[in-house]
C-alpha positions as CSV (number, residue, x, y, z in Angstrom):
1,X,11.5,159.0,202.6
2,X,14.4,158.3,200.4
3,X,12.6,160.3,196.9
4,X,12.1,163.1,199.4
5,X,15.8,163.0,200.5
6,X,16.8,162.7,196.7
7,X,14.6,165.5,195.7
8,X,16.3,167.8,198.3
9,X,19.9,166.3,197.2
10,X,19.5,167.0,193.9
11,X,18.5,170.8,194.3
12,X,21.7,171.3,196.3
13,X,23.7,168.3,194.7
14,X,25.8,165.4,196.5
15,X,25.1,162.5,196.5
16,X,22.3,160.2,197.1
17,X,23.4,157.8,199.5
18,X,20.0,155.8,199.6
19,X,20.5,155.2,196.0
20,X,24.1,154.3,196.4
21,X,22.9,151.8,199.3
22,X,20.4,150.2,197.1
23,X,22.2,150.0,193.9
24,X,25.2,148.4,195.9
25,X,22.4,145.5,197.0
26,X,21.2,145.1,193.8
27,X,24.4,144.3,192.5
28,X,25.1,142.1,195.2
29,X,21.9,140.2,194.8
30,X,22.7,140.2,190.5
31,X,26.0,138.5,191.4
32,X,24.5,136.1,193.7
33,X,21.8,134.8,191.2
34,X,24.8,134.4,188.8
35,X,27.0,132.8,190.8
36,X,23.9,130.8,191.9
37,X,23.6,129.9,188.0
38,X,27.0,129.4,187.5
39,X,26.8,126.8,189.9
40,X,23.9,124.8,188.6
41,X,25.3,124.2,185.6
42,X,28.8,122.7,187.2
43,X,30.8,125.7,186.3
44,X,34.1,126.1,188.1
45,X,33.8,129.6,187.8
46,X,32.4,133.1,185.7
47,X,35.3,134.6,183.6
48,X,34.3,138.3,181.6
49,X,31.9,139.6,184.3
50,X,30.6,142.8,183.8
51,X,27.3,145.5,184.9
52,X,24.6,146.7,183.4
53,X,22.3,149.2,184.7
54,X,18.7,151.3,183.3
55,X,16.1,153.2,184.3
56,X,13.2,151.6,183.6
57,X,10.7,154.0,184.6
58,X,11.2,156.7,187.0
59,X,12.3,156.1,190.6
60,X,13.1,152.6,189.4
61,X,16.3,150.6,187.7
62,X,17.4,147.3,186.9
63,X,21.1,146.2,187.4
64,X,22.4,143.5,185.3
65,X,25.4,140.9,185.8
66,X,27.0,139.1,182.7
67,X,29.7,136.9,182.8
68,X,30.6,133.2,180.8
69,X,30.5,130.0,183.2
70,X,33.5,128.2,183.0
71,X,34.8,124.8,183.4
72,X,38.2,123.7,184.3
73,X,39.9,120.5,182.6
């Protein structure tokens, strides 16, 4: 349902909410698994955070979250 909404949406242009809605998870769950990873390795917190997103084929993409784990003296 959603590539038929987005095929319509980008004939008459606005934008895609669907994709907003899952972009916007996928950088949820990226900051998650880094904060998650932070974590393991005793880090008191992630300094220099920053996204990264590609297509990787089409109707797919991958979002990215990089950021140094910190620890506090």
């Amino acid at each position: 349902g959603r590539d038929f909404g987005a095929g319509l949406k980008s004939i008459v242009g606005g934008e895609l909410t669907g994709y907003t809605e899952m972009m916007e998870e996928a950088r949820d769950i990226a900051m998650q698994r880094m904060e998650e990873e932070a974590k393991r390795l005793g880090a008191d917190g992630i300094v220099g955070i920053r996204f990264s997103t590609s297509a990787i084929m089409q109707g797919a993409a991958e979002v990215m979250a990089y950021g140094t784990a910190v620890k506090f003296k």
